[in-house]
C-alpha positions as CSV (number, residue, x, y, z in Angstrom):
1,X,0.0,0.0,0.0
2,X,1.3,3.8,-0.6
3,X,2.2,5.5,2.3
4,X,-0.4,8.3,1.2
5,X,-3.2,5.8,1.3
6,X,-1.6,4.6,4.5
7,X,-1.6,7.5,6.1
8,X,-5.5,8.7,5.0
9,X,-6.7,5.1,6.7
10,X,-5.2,6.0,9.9
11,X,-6.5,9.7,9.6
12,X,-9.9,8.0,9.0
13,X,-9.5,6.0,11.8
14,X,-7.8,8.8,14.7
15,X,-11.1,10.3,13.3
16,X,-13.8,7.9,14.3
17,X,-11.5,7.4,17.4
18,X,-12.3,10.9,19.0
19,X,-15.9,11.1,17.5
20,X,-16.6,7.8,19.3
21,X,-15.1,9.6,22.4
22,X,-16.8,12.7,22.6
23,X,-19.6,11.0,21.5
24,X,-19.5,8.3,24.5
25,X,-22.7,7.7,26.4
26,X,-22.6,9.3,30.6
27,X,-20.8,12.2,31.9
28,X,-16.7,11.4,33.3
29,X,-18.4,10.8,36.6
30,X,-20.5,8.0,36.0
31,X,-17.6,6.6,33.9
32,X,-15.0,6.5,36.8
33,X,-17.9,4.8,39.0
34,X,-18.0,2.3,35.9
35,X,-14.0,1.6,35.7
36,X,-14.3,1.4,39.7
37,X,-16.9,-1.3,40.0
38,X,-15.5,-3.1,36.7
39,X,-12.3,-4.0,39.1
40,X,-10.4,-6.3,37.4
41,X,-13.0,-7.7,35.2
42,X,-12.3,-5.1,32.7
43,X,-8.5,-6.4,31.9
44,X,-10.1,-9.8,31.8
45,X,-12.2,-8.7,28.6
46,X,-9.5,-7.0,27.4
47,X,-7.6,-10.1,27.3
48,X,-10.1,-12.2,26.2
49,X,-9.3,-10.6,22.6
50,X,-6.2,-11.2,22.4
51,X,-6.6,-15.0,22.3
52,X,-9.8,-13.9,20.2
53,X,-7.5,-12.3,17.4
54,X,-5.2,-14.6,18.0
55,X,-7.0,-17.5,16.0
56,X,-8.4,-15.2,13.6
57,X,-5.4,-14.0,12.3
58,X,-4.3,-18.1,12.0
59,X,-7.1,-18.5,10.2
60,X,-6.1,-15.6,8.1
61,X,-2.6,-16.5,7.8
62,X,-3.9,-20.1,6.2
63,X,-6.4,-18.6,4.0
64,X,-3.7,-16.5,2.4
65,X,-0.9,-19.1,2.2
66,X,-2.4,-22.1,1.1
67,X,-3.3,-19.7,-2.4
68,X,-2.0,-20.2,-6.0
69,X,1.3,-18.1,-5.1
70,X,5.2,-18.4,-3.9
71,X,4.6,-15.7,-0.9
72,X,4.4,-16.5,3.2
73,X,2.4,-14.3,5.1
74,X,4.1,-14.5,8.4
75,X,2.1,-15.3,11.7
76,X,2.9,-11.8,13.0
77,X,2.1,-9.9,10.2
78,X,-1.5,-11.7,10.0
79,X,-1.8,-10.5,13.5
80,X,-1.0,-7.0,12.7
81,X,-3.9,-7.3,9.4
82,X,-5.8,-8.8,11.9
83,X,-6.3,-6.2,14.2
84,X,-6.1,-3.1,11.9
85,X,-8.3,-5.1,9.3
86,X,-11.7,-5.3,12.1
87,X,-11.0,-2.2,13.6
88,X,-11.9,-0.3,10.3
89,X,-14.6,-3.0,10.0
90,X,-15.6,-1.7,13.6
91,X,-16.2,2.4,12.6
92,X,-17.6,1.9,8.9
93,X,-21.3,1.0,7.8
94,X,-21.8,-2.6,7.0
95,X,-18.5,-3.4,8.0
96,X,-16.9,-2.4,4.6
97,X,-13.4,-1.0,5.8
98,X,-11.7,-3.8,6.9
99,X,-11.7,-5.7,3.8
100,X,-10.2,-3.3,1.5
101,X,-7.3,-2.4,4.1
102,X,-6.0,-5.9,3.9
103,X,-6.7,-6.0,0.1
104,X,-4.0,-3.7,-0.4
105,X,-1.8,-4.1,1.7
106,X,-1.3,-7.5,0.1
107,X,-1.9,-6.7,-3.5
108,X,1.7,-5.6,-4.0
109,X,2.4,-9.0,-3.1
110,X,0.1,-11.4,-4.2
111,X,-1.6,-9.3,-6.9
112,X,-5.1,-7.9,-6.7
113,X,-7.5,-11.2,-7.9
114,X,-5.2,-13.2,-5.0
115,X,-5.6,-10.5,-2.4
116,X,-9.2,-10.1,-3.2
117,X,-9.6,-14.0,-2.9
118,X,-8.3,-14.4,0.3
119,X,-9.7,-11.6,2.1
120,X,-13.3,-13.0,0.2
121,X,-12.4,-16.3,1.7
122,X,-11.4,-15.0,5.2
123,X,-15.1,-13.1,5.4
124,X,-17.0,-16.3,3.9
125,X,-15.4,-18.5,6.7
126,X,-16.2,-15.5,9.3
127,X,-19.7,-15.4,8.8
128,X,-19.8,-19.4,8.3
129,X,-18.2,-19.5,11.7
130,X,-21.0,-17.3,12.7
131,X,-23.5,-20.4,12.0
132,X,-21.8,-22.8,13.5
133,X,-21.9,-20.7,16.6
134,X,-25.7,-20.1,16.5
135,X,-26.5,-23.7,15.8
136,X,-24.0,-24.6,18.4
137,X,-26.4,-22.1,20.8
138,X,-29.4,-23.6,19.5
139,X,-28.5,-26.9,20.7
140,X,-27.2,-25.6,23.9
141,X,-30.5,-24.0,24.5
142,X,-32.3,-26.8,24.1
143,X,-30.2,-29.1,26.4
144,X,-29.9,-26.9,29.2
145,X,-33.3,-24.7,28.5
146,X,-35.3,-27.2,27.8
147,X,-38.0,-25.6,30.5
148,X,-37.7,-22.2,28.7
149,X,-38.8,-23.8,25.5
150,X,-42.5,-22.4,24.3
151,X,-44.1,-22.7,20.5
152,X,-42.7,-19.5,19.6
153,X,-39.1,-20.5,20.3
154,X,-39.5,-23.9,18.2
155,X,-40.8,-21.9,15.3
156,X,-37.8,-19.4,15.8
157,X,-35.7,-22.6,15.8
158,X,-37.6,-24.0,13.2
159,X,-37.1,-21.1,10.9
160,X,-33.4,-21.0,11.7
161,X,-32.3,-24.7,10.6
162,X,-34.6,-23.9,7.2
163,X,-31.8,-20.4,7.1
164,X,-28.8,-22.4,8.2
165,X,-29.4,-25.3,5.3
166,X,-30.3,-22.8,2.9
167,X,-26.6,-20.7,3.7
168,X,-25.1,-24.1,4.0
169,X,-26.1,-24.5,0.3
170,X,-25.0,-21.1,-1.2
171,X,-21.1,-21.4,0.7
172,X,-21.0,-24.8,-0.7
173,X,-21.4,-23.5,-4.2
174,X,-19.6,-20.2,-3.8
175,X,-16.4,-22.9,-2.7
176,X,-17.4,-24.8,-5.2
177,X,-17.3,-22.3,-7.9
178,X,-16.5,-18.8,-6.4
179,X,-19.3,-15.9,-6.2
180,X,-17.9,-13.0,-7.4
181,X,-19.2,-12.9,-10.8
182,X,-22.4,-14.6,-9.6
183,X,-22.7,-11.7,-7.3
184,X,-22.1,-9.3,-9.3
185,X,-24.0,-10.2,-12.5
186,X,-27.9,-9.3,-11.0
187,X,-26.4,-5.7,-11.3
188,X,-26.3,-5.8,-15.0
189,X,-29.8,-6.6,-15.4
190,X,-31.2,-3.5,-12.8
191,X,-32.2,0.1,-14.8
192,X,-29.9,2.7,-14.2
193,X,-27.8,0.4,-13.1
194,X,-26.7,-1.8,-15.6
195,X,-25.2,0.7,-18.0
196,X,-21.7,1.5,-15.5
197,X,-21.8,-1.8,-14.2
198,X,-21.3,-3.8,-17.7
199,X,-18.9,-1.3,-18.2
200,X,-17.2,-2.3,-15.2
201,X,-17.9,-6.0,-16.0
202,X,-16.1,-5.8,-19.8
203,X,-13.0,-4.3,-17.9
204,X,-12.5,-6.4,-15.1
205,X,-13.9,-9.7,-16.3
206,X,-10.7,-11.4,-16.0
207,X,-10.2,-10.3,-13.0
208,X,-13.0,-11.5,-11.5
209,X,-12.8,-14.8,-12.8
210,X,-9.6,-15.2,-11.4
211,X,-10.7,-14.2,-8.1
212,X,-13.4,-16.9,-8.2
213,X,-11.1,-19.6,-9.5
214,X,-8.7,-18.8,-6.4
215,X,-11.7,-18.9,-4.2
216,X,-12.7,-22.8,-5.3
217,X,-9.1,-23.5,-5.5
218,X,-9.4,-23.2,-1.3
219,X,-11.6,-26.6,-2.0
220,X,-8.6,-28.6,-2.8
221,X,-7.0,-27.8,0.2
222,X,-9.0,-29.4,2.7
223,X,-6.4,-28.4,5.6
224,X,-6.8,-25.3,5.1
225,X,-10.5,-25.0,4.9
226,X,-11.5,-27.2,8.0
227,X,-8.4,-25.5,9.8
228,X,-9.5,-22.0,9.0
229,X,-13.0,-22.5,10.2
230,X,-11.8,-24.4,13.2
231,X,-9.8,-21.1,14.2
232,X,-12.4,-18.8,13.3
233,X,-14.7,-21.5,15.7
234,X,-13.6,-21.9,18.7
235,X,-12.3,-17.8,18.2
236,X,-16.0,-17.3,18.6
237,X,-16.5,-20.1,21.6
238,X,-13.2,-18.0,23.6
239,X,-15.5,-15.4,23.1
240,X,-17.9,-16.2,25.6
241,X,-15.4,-15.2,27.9
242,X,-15.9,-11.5,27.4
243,X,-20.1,-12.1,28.8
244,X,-18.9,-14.4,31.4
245,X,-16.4,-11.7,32.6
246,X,-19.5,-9.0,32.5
247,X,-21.9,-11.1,33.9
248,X,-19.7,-12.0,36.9
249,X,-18.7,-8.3,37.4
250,X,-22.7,-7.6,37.5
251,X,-22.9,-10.2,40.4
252,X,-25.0,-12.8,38.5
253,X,-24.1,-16.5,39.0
254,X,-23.7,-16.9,35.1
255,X,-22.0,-20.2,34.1
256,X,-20.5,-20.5,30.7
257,X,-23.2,-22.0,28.4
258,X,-25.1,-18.7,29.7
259,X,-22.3,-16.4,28.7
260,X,-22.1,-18.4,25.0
261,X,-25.8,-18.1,24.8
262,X,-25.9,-14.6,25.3
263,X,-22.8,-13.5,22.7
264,X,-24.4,-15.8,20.3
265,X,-28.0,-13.9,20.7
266,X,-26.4,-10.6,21.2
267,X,-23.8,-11.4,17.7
268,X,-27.2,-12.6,15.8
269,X,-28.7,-8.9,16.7
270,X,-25.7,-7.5,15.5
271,X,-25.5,-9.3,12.0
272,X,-29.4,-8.2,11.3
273,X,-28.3,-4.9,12.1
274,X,-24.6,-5.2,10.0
275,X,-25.7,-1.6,9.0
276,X,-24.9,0.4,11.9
277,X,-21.6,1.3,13.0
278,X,-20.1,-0.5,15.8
279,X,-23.9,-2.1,16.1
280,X,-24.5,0.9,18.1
281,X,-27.7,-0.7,20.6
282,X,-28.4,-3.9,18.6
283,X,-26.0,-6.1,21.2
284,X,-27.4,-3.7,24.1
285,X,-30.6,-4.6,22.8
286,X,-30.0,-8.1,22.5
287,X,-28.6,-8.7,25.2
288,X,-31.3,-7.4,27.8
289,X,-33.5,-9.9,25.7
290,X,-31.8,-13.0,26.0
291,X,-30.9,-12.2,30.1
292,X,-34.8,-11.8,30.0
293,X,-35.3,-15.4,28.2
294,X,-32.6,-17.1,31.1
295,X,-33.7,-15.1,34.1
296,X,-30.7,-14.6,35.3
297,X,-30.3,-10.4,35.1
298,X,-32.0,-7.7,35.2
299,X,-33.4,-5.3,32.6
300,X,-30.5,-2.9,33.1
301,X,-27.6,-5.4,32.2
302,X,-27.8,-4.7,28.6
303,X,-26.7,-1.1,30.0
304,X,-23.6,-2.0,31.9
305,X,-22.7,-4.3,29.2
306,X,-22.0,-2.1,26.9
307,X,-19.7,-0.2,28.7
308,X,-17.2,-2.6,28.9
309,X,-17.9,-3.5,24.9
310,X,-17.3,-0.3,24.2
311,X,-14.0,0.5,26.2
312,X,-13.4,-3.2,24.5
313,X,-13.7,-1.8,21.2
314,X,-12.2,1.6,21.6
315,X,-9.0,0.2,23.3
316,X,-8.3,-2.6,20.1
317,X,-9.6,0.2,17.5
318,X,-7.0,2.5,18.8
319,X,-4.6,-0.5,18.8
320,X,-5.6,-1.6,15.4
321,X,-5.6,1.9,13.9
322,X,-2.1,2.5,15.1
323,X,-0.6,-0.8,14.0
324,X,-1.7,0.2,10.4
325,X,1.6,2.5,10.6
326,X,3.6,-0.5,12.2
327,X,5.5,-3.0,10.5
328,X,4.9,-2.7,7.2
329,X,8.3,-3.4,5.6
330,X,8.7,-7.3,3.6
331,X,4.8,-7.9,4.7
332,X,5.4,-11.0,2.8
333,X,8.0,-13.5,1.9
């Protein structure tokens, strides 16, 4: 990446920094109260990311190494793309920014159609992992909920497996034969529309069709498709953590399935809601919901949760941001 373009991204991203900040919900008061009563619990969910990113970026790191090219993408380095990569993803409507950043910063290595196929990849495989998580919670729910259950639910349920077997078809085809071009191609047939975008298509046909050939080529490498989504998996399950760690410092007697019940309502809210930045009150939302469904909070939890999300977010923005100026040099080998 130049180091103009560079240095705009982390403009963009000192920008949404302080806006979040002034913009911050309670007066300096209320906050110190906050920090007080959060004790230690706060470093705990902190933490909890850092293992979180952790398998992210070795699910990154796989994606990008096991394409059609000589380069390595060092473990370090898909830490640092990592971390920058959702923190733009964080502060920009419908998550765009990350996904460019690591586009080019590994374009000059790879090319364009590869970068663009393994940050596609990486994103297909995050939002896969994001169904194995809610079917994983569906399960749970039944198992130790069972006594919660009422018509409503099952019908919620039953919608969901209907969803989940429907997605389960479209990722197997897009592995099968990319989605790029399939994607893309309802846009040429839409008034108004269609005249720029077949002018797009004509130019960059190629290109796309080589981004979709080194998206299926990720088929014939099993290892690193079941290892990828494995990391991306249990990235979600260490997750938990961070509700466990808030429901403990609210004084509840929360036990772990609770705290993976609750991040994978709370994460559900959030992807119906991918629009807003930072899912500003869909996880506050969903999470007084789902304490509601358990009985084990009250109302106001949803509240106190999100101050420790948001000093969670704002602390590994910051860090994110700043890393985008950091280690840059022989990104790949």
């Amino acid at each position: 990446m130049k180091p103009l373009v560079r240095n705009l991204f982390l403009l963009f991203g000192v920008g949404a920094i302080v806006v979040m900040v002034l913009t911050f919900e309670g007066d300096f008061a209320q906050l110190y109260d906050d920090i007080a009563r959060a004790g230690l619990y706060l470093p705990a969910v902190l933490g909890v990311w850092v293992f979180v990113y952790a398998l992210n970026a070795w699910a990154f790191q796989m994606i990008v190494n096991s394409g059609t090219h000589d380069k390595h993408l060092s473990y370090r380095h898909s830490y640092k793309l990592t971390v920058s990569g959702f923190a733009y993803s964080y502060v920009t409507p419908f998550g765009f920014g990350g996904g460019p950043y690591r586009v080019m910063e590994l374009s000059h290595y790879i090319g364009t159609p590869r970068a663009m196929s393994s940050v596609v990849l990486y994103s297909m495989m995050h939002i896969l992992s994001h169904f194995c998580l809610w079917t994983t919670a569906v399960f749970v729910f039944i198992i130790f909920c069972f006594d919660k259950m009422a018509p409503w639910l099952w019908t919620l349920f039953g919608i969901y497996i209907a969803i989940l077997l429907l997605a389960l078809w479209i990722f197997a085809y897009g592995y099968r034969n990319g989605m790029i071009e399939k994607v893309y191609k309802p846009l040429l047939y839409i008034p108004y529309v269609k005249g720029p975008a077949q002018k797009f298509y004509d130019k960059h046909q190629e290109a796309m069709q080589k981004v979709d050939e080194n998206i299926a080529y990720l088929r014939s490498q099993p290892r690193a498709f079941w290892g990828s989504l494995a990391c991306e998996y249990f990235g979600r399950v260490i997750n938990s953590l961070e509700f466990l760690f808030i429901l403990w410092a609210f004084g509840m007697d929360a036990t772990f399935w609770d705290a993976l019940l609750i991040l994978a309502f709370t994460s559900l809210m959030g992807n119906l809601l991918f629009f807003f930045p930072m899912q500003l009150g869909a996880r506050e939302g969903g999470m007084a919901i789902i304490v509601n469904i358990l009985g084990i909070a009250a109302g106001g939890v949803g509240v106190f949760a999100s101050f420790y999300t948001r000093i969670r977010e704002l602390f590994w923005i910051f860090v994110g941001v700043f890393l985008v100026k950091f280690g840059n040099k022989r990104l790949m080998k």
